[in-house]
C-alpha positions as CSV (number, residue, x, y, z in Angstrom):
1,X,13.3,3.2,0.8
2,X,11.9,0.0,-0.3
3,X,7.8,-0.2,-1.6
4,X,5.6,-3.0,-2.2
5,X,2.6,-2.1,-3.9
6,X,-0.2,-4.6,-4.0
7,X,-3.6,-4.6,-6.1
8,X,-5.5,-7.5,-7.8
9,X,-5.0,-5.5,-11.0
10,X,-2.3,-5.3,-13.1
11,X,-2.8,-1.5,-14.3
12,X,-3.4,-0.2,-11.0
13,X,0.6,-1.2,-9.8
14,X,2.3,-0.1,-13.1
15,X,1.1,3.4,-12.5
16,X,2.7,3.8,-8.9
17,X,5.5,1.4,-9.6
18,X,7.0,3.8,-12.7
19,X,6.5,6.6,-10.9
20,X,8.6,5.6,-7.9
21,X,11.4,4.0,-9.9
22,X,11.8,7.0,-11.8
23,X,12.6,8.1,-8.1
24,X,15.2,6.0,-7.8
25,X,13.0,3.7,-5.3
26,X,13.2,0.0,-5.8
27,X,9.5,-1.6,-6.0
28,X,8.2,-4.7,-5.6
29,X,4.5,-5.8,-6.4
30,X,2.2,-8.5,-5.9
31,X,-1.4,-9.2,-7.3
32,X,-3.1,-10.4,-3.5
33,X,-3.0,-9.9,0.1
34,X,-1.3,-13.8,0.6
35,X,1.5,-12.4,-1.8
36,X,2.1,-9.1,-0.3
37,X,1.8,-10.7,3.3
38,X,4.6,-13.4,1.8
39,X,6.6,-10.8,0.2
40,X,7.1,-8.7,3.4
41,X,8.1,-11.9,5.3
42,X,10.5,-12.6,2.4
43,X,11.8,-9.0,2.2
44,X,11.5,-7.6,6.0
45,X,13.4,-3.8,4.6
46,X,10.4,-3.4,3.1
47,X,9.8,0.4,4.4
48,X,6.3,1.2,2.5
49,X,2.7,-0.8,1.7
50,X,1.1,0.9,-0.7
51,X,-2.1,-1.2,-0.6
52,X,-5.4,-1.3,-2.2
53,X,-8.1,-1.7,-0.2
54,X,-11.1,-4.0,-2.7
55,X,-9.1,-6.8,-3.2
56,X,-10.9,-10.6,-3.7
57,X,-10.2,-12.9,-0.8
58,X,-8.2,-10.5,1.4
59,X,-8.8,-7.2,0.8
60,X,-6.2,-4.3,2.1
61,X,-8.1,-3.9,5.9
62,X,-7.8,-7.6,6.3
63,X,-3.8,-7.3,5.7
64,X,-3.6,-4.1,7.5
65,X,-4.6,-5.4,10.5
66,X,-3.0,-8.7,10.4
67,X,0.3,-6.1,9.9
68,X,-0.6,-3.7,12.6
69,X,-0.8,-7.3,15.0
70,X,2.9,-8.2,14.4
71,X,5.6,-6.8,15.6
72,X,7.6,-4.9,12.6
73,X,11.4,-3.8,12.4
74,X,11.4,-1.5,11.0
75,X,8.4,0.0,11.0
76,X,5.9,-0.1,7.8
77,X,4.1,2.7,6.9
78,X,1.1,1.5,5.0
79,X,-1.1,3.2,2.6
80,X,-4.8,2.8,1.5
81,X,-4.8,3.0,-2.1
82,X,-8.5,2.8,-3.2
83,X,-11.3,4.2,-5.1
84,X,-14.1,4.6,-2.3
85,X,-13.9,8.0,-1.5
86,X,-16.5,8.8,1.3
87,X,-16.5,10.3,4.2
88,X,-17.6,7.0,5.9
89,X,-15.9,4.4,4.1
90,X,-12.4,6.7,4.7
91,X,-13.1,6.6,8.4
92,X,-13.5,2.7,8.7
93,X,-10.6,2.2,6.0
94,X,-8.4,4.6,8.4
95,X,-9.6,2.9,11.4
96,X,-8.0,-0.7,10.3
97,X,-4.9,0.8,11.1
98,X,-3.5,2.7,7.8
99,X,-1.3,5.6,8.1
100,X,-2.2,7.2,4.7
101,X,-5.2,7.1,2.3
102,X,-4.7,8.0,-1.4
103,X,-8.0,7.7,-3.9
104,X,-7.5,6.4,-7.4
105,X,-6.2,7.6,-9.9
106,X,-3.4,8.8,-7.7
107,X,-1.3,11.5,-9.2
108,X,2.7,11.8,-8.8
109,X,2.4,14.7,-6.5
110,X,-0.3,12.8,-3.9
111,X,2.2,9.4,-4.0
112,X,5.3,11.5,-3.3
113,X,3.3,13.4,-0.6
114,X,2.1,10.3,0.9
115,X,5.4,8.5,0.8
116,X,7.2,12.1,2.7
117,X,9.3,12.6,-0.9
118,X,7.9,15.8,-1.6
């Protein structure tokens, strides 16, 4: 398993990114959408996007999307990683095409759940 976890701030990735190494999973992370989207292309075993969705410029649906469009080997699970928490904005965030949704501040036991390593 190989994640790339991507968030215009810097405290927002450490959190996910120690928790996972302690797992033994290797983590990559970028600060943008342009870096994430150039980091996949550069590192196509990439199995997991963990993602935040408020990002400036291109925000987390904006990749998604652009993701969902391309053809992937293997396939990429992505995750919405965000603080917006209702009902509605879930539904549209889901709707761009992620496969999970995980509201901030994320705890161990909701990443491992999300990632299937629970």
């Amino acid at each position: 398993m190989k994640v790339l976890v991507v968030d215009d701030q810097e405290i927002n990735r450490k959190l996910p990114m120690a928790i996972l190494k302690k797992y033994g999973v290797e983590v990559l992370d970028a600060e943008d959408g342009p870096t994430g989207l150039s980091l996949l292309q550069q590192y196509p075993d990439i199995t997991h996007l963990l993602l935040d969705v408020s990002m400036p410029g291109m925000g987390g649906e904006e990749v998604c999307r652009i993701l969902r469009a391309r053809p992937l080997a293997p396939p990429l699970q992505i995750i919405a990683y965000t603080a917006h928490a209702f009902p509605s904005e879930k539904e549209q965030i889901m709707a761009a095409g992620f496969d999970e949704l995980l509201i901030k501040p994320i705890s161990r036991d909701d990443l491992l759940r999300a990632l299937d390593m629970s």
